[in-house]
C-alpha positions as CSV (number, residue, x, y, z in Angstrom):
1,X,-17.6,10.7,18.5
2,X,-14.8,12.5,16.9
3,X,-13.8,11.7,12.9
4,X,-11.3,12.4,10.6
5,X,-11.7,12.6,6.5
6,X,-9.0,9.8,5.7
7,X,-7.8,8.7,2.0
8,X,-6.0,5.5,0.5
9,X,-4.6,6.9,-2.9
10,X,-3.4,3.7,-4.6
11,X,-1.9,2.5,-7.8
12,X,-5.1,0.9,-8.8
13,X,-8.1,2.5,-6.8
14,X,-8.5,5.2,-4.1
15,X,-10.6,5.3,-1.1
16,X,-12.1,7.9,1.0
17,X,-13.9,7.5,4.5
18,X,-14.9,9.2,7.7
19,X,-12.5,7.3,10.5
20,X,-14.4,7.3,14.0
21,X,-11.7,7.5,17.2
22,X,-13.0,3.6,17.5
23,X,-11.5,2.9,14.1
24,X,-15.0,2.4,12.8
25,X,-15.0,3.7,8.8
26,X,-18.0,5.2,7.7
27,X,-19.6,6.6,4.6
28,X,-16.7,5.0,2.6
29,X,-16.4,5.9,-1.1
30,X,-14.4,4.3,-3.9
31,X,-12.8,5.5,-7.3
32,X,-10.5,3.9,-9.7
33,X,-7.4,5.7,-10.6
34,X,-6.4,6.7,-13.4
35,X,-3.4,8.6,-14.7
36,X,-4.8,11.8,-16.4
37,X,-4.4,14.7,-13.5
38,X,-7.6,16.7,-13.9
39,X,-10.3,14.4,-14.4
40,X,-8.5,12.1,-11.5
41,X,-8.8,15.2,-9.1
42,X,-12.6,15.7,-9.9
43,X,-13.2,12.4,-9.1
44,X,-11.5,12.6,-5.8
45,X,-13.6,16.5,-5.4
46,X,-16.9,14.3,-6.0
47,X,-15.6,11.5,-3.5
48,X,-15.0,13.1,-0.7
49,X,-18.1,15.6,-1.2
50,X,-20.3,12.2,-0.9
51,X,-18.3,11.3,2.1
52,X,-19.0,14.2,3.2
53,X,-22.2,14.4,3.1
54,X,-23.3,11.0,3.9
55,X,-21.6,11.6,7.0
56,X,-23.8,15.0,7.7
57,X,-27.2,12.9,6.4
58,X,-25.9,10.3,9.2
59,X,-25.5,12.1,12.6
60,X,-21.7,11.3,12.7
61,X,-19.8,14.4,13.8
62,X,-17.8,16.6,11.2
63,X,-14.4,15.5,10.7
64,X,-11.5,17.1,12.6
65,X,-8.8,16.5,10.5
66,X,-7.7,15.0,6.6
67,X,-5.4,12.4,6.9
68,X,-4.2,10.7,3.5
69,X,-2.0,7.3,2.9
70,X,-0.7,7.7,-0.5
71,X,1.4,5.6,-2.6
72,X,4.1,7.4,-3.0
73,X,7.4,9.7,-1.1
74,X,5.2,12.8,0.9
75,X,8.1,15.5,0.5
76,X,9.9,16.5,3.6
77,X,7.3,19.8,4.1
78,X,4.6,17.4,3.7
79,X,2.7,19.4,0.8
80,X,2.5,16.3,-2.2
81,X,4.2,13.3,-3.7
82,X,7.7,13.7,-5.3
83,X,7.1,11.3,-8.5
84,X,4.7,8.4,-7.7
85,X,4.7,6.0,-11.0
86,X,1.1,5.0,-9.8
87,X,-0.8,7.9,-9.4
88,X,-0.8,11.4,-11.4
89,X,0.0,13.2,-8.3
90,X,3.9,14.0,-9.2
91,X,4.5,17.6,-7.8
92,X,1.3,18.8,-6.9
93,X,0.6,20.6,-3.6
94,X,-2.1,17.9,-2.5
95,X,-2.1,19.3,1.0
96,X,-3.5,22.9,-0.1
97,X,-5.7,21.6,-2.8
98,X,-7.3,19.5,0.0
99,X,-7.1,21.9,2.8
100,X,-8.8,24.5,0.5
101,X,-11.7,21.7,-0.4
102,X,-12.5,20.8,3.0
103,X,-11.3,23.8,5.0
104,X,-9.4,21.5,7.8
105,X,-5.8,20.5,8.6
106,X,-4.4,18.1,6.0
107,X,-1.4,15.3,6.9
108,X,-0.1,13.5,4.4
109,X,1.9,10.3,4.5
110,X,3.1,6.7,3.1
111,X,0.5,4.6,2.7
112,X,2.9,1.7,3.5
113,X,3.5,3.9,6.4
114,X,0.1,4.6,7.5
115,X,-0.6,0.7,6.9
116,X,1.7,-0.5,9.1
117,X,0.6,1.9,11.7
118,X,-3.3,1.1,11.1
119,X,-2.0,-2.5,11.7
120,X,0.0,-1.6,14.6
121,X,-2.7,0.0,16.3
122,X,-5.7,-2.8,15.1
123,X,-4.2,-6.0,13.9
124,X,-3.5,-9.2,14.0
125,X,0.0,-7.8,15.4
126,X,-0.8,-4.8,17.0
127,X,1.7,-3.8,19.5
128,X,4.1,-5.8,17.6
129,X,7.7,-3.9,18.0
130,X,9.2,-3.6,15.1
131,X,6.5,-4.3,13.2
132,X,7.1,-4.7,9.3
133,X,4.3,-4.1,7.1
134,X,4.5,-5.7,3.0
135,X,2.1,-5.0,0.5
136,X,2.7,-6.7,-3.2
137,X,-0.3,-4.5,-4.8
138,X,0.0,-2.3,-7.6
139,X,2.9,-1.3,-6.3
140,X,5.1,-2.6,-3.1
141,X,4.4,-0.9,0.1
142,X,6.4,-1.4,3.1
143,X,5.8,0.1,6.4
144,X,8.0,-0.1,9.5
145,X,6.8,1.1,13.0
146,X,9.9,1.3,15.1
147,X,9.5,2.2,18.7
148,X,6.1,2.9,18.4
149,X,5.8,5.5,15.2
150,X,6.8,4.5,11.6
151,X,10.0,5.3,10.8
152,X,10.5,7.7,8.0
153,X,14.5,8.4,7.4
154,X,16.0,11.4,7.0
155,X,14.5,12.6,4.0
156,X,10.8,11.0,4.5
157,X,11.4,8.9,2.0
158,X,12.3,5.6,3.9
159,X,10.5,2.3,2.6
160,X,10.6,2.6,-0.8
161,X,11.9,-1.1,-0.8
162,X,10.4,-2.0,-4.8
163,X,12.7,0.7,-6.0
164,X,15.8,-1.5,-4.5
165,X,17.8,-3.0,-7.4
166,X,16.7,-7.1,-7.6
167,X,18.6,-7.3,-10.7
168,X,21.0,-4.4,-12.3
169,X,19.9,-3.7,-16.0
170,X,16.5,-5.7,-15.7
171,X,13.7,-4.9,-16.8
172,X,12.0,-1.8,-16.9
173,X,10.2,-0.6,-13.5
174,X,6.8,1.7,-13.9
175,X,9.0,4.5,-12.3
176,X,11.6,4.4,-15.2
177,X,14.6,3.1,-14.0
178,X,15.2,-1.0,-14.9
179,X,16.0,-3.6,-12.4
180,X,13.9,-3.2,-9.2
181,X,11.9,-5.7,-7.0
182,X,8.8,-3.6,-8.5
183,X,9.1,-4.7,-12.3
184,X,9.3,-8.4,-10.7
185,X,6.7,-8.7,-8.1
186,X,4.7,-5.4,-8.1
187,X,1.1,-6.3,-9.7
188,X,1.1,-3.9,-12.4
189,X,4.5,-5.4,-14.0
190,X,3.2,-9.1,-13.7
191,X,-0.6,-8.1,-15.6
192,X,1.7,-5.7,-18.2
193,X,4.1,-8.7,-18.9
194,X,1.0,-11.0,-19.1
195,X,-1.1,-8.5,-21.5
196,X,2.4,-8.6,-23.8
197,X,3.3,-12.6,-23.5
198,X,0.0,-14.5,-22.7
199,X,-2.2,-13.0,-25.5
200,X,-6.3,-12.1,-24.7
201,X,-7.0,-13.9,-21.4
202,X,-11.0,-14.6,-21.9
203,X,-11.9,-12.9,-18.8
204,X,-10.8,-8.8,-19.0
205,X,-8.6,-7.9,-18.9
206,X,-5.3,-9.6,-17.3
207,X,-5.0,-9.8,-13.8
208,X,-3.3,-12.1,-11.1
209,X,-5.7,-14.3,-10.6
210,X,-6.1,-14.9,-14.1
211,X,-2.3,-15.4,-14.4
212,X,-2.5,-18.2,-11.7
213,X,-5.3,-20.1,-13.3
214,X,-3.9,-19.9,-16.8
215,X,-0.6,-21.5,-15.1
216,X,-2.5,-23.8,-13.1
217,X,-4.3,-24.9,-16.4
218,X,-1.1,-26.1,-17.7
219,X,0.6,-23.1,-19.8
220,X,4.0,-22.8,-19.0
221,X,4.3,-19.6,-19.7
222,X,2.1,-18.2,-17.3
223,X,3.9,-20.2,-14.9
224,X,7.3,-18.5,-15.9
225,X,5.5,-14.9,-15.2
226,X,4.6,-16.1,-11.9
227,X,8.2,-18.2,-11.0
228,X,9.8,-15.1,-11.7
229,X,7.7,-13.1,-9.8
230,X,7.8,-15.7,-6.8
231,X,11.5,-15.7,-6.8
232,X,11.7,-12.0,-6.3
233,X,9.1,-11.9,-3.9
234,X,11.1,-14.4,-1.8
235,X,14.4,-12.6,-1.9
236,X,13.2,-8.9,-1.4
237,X,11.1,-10.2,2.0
238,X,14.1,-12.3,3.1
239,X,16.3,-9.4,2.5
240,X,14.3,-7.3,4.6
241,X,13.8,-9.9,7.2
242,X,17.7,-9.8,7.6
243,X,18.2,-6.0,7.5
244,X,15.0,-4.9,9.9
245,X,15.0,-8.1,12.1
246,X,11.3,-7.6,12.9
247,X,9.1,-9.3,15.5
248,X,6.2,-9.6,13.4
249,X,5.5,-9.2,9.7
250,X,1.8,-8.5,7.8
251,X,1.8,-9.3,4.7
252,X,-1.0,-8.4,2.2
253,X,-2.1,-6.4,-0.7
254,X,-4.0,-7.7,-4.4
255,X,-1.0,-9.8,-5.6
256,X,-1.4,-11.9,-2.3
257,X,-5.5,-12.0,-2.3
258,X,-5.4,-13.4,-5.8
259,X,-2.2,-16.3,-5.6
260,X,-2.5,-17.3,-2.0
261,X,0.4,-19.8,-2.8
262,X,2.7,-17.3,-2.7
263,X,2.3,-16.3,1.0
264,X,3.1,-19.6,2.0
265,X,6.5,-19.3,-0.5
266,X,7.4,-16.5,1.2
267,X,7.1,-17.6,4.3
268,X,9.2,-20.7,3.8
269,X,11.9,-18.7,1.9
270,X,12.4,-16.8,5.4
271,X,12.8,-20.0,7.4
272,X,15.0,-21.6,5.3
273,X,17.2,-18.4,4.2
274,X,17.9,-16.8,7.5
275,X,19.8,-17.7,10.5
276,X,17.3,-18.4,13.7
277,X,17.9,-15.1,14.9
278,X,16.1,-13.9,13.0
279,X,13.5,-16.5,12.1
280,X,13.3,-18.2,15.5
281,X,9.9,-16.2,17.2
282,X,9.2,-14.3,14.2
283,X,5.7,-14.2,12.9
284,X,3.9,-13.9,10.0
285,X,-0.2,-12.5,9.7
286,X,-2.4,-11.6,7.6
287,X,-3.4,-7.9,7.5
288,X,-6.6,-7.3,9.2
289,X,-7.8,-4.3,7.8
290,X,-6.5,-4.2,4.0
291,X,-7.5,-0.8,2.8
292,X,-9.3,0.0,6.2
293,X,-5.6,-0.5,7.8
294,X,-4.3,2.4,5.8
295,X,-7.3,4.8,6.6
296,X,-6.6,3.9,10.5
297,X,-3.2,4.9,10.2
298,X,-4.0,8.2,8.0
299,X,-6.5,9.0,10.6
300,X,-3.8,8.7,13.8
301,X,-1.4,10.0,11.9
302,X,-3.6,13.4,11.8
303,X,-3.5,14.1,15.6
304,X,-7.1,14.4,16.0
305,X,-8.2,12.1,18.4
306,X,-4.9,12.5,20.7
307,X,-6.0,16.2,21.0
308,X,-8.3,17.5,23.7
């Protein structure tokens, strides 16, 4: 069976996998991320050398292809990031460093993007036309597959729907500019403004979940982190509901996994905000493959198993 190398390069952890033509992942390895360039790249060099050789120790076939969903805007000639606030990627020619590491063809791309197309092909929606993919992780990722491919804009740089203003002059977004859905209801702002406001949390350090329990424990403001957060959350997805007018939309990522409430928030915001056009037959699911999803759509974005 025919494989590909595929990566998921996010804000808070990478992962790295052979992808069968089945969708079956294999041999995956994971890293954190961090934000200091060389030492992040070795990592990565050690990661996919496991992979690698996992994959050799285990009969499976030597991968065709690289394909990488990263979070971040792939330049229009496809060779690295432009300035991703998650990752320490800004500028580098990722494509050549991993073509010369693995000697194969190298694609990069979105990893909203490649989500929503690992969804589209193997999820609780697949087939689904438009199909809109939201991720509240780290980050924000969005993904839109539009007749059958996910659509990209002119520049490549389509989706990057966190860096929309929520609030002109707000507060301060990881990428460095104040005001976007991201510094509301991207993970990252929500631990940072708990690490600053809520003081040590007794379990390491802040993170979501925590955030949730605290508020559900009775401190008030823990449960003005998370109002904000909900109320951006709500507008950005009903915004998007109106503009796109999906069929189907898959909503997951870390911030979801660890306050389930807010799914069903989000949901009922959409109902009651938008006319039944575009509510009316529109349907909400759970991603099915999580991480997995963005290493299927890495893989098919490659090529490699449409080739013969």
């Amino acid at each position: 069976m025919r494989t590909v190398l595929s990566a998921d390069l996010g804000g808070t952890k990478c992962r790295f996998a052979l992808v069968g033509e089945d969708h079956g992942v294999h041999c995956a390895r994971r890293i954190e991320t961090i934000r200091d360039r060389g030492p992040f790249l070795e990592r990565m060099r050690e990661a996919i050398e496991q992979v690698l050789a996992e994959g050799r120790d285990a009969g499976l076939e030597a991968p065709l292809a690289v394909g990488v969903g990263a979070a971040g805007v792939v330049g229009v000639d496809g060779e690295g990031l432009g300035d991703p606030p998650n990752l320490p990627l800004g500028g580098f020619g990722l494509r050549g460093w991993l073509s010369e590491r693995t000697g194969l063809p190298v694609t990069l791309l979105n990893d909203g993007r490649a989500s929503a197309w690992g969804e589209y092909l193997k999820g609780h929606a697949s087939g689904r036309d438009p199909l809109l993919c939201l991720f509240f992780g780290t980050g924000i990722g969005i993904g839109l597959i539009a007749d059958g491919k996910p659509y990209g804009g002119g520049a490549n740089a389509a989706g990057e729907i966190g860096h929309t203003v929520y609030r002109p002059g707000g507060r301060p977004c990881p990428c460095g500019r104040a005001g976007h859905y991201e510094a509301y209801c991207g993970g990252r702002a929500i631990t940072e403004r708990a690490t600053r406001e809520l003081g040590p949390s007794g379990e390491h350090p802040w993170n979501v979940g925590a955030v949730v329990r605290a508020a559900a424990g009775g401190r008030d403001d823990a449960g003005a982190i998370l109002e904000e957060a909900a109320e951006a959350a709500c507008t950005l997805v009903v915004n998007a509901s109106i503009l796109l007018n999906p069929s189907a939309i898959v909503l997951g990522g870390g911030v979801l996994s660890g306050w389930p409430a807010l799914r069903e928030r989000i949901v009922r915001s959409v109902k009651d905000l938008t006319d039944p056009c575009i509510h009316e037959g529109l349907e909400f699911v759970d991603s099915l493959g999580g991480s997995d999803a963005i290493l299927w759509g890495a893989a098919a974005a490659t090529g490699a198993f449409a080739a013969r």
